[in-house]
C-alpha positions as CSV (number, residue, x, y, z in Angstrom):
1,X,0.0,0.0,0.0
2,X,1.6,3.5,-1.2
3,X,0.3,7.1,-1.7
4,X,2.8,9.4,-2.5
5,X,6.1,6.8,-3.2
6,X,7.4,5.9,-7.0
7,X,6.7,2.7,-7.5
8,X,9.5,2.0,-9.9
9,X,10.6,-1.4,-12.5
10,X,13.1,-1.7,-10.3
11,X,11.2,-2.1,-7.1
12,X,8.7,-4.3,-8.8
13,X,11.6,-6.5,-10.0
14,X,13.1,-6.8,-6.7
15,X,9.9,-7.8,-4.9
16,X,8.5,-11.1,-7.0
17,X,6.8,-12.3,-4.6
18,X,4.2,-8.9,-5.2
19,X,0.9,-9.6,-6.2
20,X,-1.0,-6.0,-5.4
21,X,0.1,-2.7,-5.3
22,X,-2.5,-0.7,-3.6
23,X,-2.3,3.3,-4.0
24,X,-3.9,5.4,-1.3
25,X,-5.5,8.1,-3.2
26,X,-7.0,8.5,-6.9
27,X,-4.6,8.1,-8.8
28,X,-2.2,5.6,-10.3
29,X,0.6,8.0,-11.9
30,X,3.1,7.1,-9.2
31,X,3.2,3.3,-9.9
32,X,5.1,1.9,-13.3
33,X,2.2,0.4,-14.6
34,X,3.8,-0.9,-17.4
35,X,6.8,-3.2,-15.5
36,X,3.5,-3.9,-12.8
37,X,1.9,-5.3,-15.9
38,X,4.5,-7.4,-17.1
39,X,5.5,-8.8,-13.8
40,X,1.5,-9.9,-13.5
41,X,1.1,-7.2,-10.3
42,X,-2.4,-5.7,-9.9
43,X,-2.7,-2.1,-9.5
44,X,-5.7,-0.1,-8.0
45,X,-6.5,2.8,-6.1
46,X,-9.7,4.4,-4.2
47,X,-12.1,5.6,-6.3
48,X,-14.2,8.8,-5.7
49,X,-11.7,9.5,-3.1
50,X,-11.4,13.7,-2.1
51,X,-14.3,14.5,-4.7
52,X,-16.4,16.5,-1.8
53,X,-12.5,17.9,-0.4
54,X,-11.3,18.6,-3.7
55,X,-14.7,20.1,-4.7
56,X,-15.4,22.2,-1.5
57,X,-12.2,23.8,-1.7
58,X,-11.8,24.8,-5.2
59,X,-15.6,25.9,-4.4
60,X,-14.2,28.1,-1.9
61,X,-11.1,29.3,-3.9
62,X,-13.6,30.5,-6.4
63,X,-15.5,32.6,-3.7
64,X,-12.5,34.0,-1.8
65,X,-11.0,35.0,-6.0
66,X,-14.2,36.1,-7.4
67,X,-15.4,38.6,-3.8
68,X,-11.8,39.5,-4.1
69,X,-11.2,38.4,-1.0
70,X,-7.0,38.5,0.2
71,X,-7.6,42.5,-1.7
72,X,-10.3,43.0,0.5
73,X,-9.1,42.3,3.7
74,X,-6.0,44.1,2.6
75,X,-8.1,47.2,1.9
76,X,-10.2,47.2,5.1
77,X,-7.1,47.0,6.9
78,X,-5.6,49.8,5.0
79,X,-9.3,51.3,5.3
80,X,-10.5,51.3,2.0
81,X,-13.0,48.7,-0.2
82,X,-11.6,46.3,-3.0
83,X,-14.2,45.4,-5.3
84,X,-16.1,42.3,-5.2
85,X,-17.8,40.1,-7.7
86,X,-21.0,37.6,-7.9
87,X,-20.9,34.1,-8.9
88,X,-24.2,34.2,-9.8
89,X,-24.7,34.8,-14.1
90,X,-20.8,33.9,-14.7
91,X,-19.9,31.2,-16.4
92,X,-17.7,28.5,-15.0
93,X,-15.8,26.0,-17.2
94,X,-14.7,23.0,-15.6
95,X,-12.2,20.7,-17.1
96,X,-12.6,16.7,-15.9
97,X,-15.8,15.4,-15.7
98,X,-15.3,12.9,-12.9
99,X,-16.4,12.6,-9.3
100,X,-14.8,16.1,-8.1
101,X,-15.7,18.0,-11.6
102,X,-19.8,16.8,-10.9
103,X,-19.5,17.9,-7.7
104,X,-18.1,21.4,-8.0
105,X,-20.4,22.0,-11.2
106,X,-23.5,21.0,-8.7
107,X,-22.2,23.8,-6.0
108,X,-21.5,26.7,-8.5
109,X,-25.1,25.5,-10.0
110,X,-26.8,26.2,-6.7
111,X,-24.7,29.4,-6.9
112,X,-27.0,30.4,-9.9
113,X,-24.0,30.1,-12.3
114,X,-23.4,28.5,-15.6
115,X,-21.8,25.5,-15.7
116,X,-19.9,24.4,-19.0
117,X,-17.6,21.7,-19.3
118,X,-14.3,21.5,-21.5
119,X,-13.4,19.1,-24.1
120,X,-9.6,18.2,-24.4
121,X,-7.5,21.0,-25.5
122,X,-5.9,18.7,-28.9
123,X,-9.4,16.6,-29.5
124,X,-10.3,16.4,-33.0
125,X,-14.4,15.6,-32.0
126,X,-16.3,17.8,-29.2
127,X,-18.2,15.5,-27.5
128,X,-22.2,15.8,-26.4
129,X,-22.3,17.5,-23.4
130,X,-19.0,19.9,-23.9
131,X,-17.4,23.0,-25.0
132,X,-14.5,23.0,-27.5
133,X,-11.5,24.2,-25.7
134,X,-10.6,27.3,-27.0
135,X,-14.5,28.2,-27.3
136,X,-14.5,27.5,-23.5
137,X,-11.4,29.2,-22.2
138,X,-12.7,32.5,-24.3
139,X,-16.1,32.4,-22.2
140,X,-15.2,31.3,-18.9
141,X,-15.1,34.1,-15.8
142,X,-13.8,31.0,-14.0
143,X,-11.8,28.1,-15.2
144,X,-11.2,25.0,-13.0
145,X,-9.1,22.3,-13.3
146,X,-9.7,19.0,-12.4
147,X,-7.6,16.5,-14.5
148,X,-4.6,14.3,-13.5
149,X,-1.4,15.3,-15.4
150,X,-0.7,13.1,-17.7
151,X,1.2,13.8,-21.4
152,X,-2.5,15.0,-22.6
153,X,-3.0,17.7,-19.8
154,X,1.0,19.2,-19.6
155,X,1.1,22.2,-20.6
156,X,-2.9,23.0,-21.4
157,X,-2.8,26.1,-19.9
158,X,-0.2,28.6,-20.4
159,X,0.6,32.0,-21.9
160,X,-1.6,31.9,-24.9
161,X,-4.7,30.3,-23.1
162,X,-4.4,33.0,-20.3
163,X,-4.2,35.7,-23.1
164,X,-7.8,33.8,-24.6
165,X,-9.4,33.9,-21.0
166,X,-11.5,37.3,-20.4
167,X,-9.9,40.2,-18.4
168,X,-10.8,39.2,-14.5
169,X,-11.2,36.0,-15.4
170,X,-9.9,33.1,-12.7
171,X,-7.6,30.4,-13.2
172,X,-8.2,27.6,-10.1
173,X,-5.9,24.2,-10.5
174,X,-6.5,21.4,-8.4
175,X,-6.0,18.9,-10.7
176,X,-3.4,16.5,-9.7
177,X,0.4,16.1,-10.7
């Protein structure tokens, strides 16, 4: 059992007598899965786990950025007001549709805010029920991230995305490395 230790070839090598390697947490990005694979090793991890966690706190990341919260308190302290904006009629654009994505699009819903999901940023095909990429990042006030990194999701956001996004728009990554 293992969370946040490499499972390498040459751990699985040494240990023959492995049957299971059992990660801790969602993902499976830490274990070799290719040398677990030829060695006949299982590999799983827990399933749905952090989705409320994860969720909540990218929830409340988007509050504190969006009511310009750390401004605010610096203002008030300074005696001034930093401006503050709704969630409510913005548009948030989630990408990673799993257990934490539902879950924060079901909070910012009850938030009054449109939800929109985003398709792969290299897909050739927008699937039912998402937004192209770039059409996404160019009407989100919010963008969320909730992908593992893998060679697909490296790199999807950098300079030119952030020059697509809206001015004021909101960048939150909790998708995992």
């Amino acid at each position: 059992i293992t969370n946040k230790i490499m499972i390498d070839a040459g751990m699985i090598a040494a240990n023959p007598q492995l049957r299971l390697i059992a990660v801790s947490a969602t993902g499976v990005n830490n274990v070799d899965l290719e040398a677990a694979r030829a060695a006949g090793v299982a590999v799983c991890n827990i399933r749905a786990y952090g989705n409320e966690s994860v969720a909540e706190h990218a929830f409340m990341l988007m509050i504190a950025l969006m009511r310009n919260l750390p401004a605010y308190q610096r203002d008030v302290a300074a005696g001034f007001g930093a401006p503050m904006r709704d969630l409510s009629g913005k548009t948030l654009v989630i990408f990673g549709r799993g257990g934490i994505g539902n879950t924060l699009a079901g909070y910012a819903q009850a938030f009054g805010m449109r939800v929109v999901f985003g398709e792969h940023k290299h897909a050739e095909e927008v699937r039912e029920g998402y937004m192209a990429f770039s059409e996404a990042i160019e009407c989100a006030d919010v963008v969320s991230l909730h992908c593992p990194l893998t060679e697909a999701t490296a790199d999807m956001i950098g300079g030119a995305e952030l020059r697509q996004m809206k001015d004021g728009a909101i960048l939150i990554n909790c998708g995992r490395d």
